[in-house]
C-alpha positions, 0 to 999 in steps of 0.5 A: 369269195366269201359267205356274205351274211348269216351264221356263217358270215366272212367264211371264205370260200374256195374258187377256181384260178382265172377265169374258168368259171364266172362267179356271182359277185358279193353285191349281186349276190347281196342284192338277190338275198336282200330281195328275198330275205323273207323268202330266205327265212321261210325256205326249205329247198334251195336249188343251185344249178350251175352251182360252180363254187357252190357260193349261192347254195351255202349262202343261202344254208348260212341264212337259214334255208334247211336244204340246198341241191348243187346241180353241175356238170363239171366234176372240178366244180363238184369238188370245189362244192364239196370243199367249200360245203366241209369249210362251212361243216354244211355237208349234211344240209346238201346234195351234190350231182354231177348233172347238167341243169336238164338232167337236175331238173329232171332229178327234181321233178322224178324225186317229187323235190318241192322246191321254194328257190330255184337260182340258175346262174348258167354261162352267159354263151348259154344266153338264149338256152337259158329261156328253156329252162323257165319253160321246164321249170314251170311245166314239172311244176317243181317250184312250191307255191309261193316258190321263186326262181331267180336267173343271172344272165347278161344284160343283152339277153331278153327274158320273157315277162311270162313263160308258162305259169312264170311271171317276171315280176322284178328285174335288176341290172348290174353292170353287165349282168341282169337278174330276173325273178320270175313266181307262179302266176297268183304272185302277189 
């Protein structure tokens, strides 16, 4: 696993052995920043929630974004984000919780954290809980105005074209995986 574009490109990262956790892989992960180059460039906050390695929070750091929060619940992944965020000197640009991804919301909304990418990668056995999380997102109102949230969910998971304020406004398939961009409803 490794930072795959921006200044801190080829850097790699720590993981977990086997298959404790499911990392997003390099193609995934190139197509949604590809996706979202423009927006990548103008960001400020940058959410990772069941961030595991850290891996799309640091790349989105390596690629301009000014702030990125870390949001897991497991104390071994918050140990490997910090040990990946000192490989890559990122320590001051981030802010790591031991938080499940309601409790970061949470923190998000009562820390008045305007967020302009919000990408959650949650286990895919999470399938269906995944779908509460856009309903969350859109009522806090935590997302900027032109702020996008990005899902990773397997591909057997319905994700609704509209929650809320939210619109689905693209949708990919890879493999087993389906990513889902979702902005506020005057995307354009």
């Amino acid at each position: 696993m490794r930072v795959i574009a921006g200044e801190k490109r080829g850097k790699k990262l720590m993981s977990f052995p086997g298959e404790k956790i499911r990392p997003t892989t390099d193609k995934v992960k190139g197509a949604i920043f590809n996706s979202l180059q423009s927006e990548v460039r103008e960001a400020k906050v940058f959410v990772d929630l069941f961030a595991g390695t850290g891996a799309m929070g640091i790349e989105a750091l390596s690629r301009g974004v000014e702030t990125a929060y870390f949001f897991d619940l497991s104390g071994d992944s918050i140990q490997i984000i910090k040990k990946n965020l000192a490989l890559t000197g990122y320590e001051t640009r981030a802010k790591v919780f031991n938080l499940s991804a309601e409790k970061g919301l949470e923190w998000l909304y009562k820390n008045k954290v305007n967020c302009d990418i919000i990408f959650m990668d949650p286990p895919y056995a999470q399938g269906e809980e995944t779908i509460s999380f856009i309903e969350t997102i859109s009522e806090k109102e935590i997302l900027s105005g032109n702020g996008k949230l990005v899902i990773e969910s397997k591909k057997s998971v319905i994700m609704p074209i509209e929650k809320k304020n939210l619109m689905c406004y693209k949708s990919k398939k890879y493999g087993i995986t389906t990513v889902s961009y979702y902005a506020g409803e005057n995307y354009e």
